[in-house]
C-alpha angles and dihedrals in degrees: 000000000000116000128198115188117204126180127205132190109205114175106312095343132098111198122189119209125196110196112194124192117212118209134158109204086345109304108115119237105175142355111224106208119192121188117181128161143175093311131072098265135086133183126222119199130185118193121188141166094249099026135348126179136185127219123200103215115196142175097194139351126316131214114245100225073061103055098045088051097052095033083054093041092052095046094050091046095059099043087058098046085046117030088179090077104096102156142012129207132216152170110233101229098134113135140217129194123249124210088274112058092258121126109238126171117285089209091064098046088053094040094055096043096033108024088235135081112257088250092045089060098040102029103020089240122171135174110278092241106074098207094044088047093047086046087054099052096040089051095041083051086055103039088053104035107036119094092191090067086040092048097043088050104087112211089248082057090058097052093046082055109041107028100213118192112267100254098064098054094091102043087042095053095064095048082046089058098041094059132087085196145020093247085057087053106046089042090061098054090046092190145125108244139165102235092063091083092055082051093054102034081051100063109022107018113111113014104039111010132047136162089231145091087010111164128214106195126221128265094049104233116244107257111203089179113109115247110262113228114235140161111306122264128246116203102188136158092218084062118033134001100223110213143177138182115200116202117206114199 
């Protein structure tokens, strides 16, 4: 096994990537890329001809401004080492925690407060499947946006559908009332919550959204936008199996 050790100073980071080259009498099968940093985090990935896949590995929570620097190190590293990377595939199982301790999507969440997926809007990420993707983005706009659909849900509807704790009924029902739409809505509590993901499952998932078989293409596009602070991330095993599949071609 050959290793080539490259350090890269981004921002205020400093990243240290460990490339190693896999051969067997001397034909290469695989390249093993390791990318850690200053957090508690590091990132494995495997790339290979037939299948490659990459596992976030993590002792505590990670901020998210972090994780989207060394994720996006990491992805433009190995595009550049292999131009032959044009695309990598993932399920989308990263978690987020709620007021309440509880591991919810992140994909929800984002998907309730910004109308994306936290790896569209960082990564420009989308289903693998472009009219289900196109399906999915056109349902979620109007989920969020019509007032006909949040007119027509009755606030004992809501609660059928999203199964918040009981102590939030009350104090929900006012900010429910309050809203034309259920952007609006969730906009005014501004908070991670569980029953985001009964409302989303509710209404996308199955025949339009699903957290499988997403694609992130290859080059990354420059992204000028500053980073958003959110809760932090937690990448745990417990939770979520992070996985991703690169295609060379």
């Amino acid at each position: 096994m050959k290793s080539i050790i490259t350090t890269l100073n981004v921002g205020n980071h400093t990243f240290v990537i460990t490339d190693n080259t896999l051969s067997h009498n001397g034909d290469v099968y695989a390249r093993n890329i390791k990318i850690e940093g200053d957090c508690a985090i590091y990132v494995i990935a495997t790339i290979s001809i037939h299948k490659s896949s990459f596992t976030i590995h993590e002792t505590d929570y990670v901020a998210e401004s972090f994780i989207i620097v060394l994720l996006r190190t990491l992805f433009e590293y190995i595009h550049k080492q292999i131009p032959t990377v044009t695309q990598i595939t993932f399920d989308d199982n990263t978690t987020i925690e709620s007021v309440n301790g509880l591991p919810i999507p992140l994909c929800h969440f984002y998907m309730a407060f910004y109308g994306k997926t936290w790896y569209e809007k960082h990564f420009n990420a989308r289903q693998s499947d472009p009219i289900k993707h196109a399906a999915y983005k056109t349902k979620l706009y109007n989920v969020l946006h019509s007032k006909v659909l949040k007119t027509d849900t009755k606030y004992i509807d809501f609660l059928q559908i999203s199964r918040p704790s009981i102590g939030l009924i009350d104090e929900l029902e006012y900010y429910y009332a309050a809203s034309s739409t259920f952007s609006e809505f969730f906009h005014s509590i501004s908070i991670t919550v569980e029953w985001t993901t009964h409302f989303m499952e509710y209404y996308l998932h199955g025949d339009v959204f699903s957290n499988t078989n997403w694609i992130i293409e290859f080059p990354l596009e420059n992204r000028d936008e500053p980073y958003i602070s959110t809760p932090n991330i937690r990448y745990s095993k417990i939770y979520k199996d992070f996985g991703v599949d690169v295609y060379m071609s």
